[in-house]
N, C-alpha and C positions, 0 to 999 in steps of 0.2 A: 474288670471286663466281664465274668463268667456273672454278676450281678444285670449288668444289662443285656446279655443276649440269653443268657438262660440254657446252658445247652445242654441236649439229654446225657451226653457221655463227654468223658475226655479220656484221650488214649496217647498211652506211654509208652514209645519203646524203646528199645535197647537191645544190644548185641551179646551175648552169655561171656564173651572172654572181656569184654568191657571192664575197666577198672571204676566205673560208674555204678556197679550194679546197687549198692550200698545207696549210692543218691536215687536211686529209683525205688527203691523201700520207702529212704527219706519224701520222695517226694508224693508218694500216697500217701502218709501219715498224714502231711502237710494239707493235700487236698482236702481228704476224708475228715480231718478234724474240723475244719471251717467250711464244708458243703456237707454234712454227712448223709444226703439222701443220692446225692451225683454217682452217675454210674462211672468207675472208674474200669479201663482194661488195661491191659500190661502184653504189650509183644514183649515176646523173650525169645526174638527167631533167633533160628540155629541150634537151639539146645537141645544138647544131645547128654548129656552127665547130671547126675543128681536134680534131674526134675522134678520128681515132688519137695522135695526137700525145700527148693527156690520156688516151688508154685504154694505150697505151706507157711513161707517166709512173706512172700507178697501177698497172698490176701491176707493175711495177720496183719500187714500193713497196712489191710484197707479196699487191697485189689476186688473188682469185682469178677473178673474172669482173666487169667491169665494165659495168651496163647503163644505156640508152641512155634509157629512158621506164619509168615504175611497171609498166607490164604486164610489160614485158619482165627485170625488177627479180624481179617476181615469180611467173614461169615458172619463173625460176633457181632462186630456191628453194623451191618447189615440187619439183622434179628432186633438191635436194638433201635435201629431207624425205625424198622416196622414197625416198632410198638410206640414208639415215643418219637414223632417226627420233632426237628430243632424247632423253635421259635425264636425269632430275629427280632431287635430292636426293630424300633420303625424308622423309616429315612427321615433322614434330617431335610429341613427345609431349604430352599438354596440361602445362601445368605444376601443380609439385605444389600443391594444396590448389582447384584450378579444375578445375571438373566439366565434362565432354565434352557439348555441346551435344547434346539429344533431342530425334527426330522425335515431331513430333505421331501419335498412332494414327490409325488409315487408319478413315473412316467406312464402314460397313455400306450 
């Protein structure tokens, strides 16, 4: 999918008491090794204990910004919309023998 639509970021997140946390390392590795220019970000809302330490861990992993609560989650990419808007595959044709949906005429 991320080959046809191209998109500037992908974003992870996850809750800090999550017994996932370990798959969320795993799955920036996973990202960053087969996209390695893809802007990855990482919520880790809620975290209140050993935050560098986890925000150390995940971009080692690949992360490209790791945030701390939703707002802050999504400032970042808001920042990175503005720099890099997505590009969208283009629409598919209708298929053959199926008529293209028409607008009702506009009343008087």
């Amino acid at each position: 999918m991320y080959t046809e639509t191209r998109p500037a970021v992908v974003c992870l997140g996850g809750l800090p008491a999550s017994p996932r946390s370990a798959h969320t390392r795993y799955l920036c590795k996973r990202i960053r090794s087969h996209f390695p220019d893809l802007r990855i970000i990482v919520g880790r809302w809620g975290l209140r204990e050993s935050v560098a330490p986890v925000r150390r861990q995940l971009e080692a992993a690949g992360a490209n910004f790791v945030g701390l609560s939703l707002v802050e989650t999504r400032e970042q990419l808001q920042r990175v919309h503005a720099l890099e808007p997505p590009t969208f595959a283009p629409a598919a044709a209708p298929a053959e023998g199926v008529e293209a949906p028409v607008s009702a005429p506009a009343r008087a």
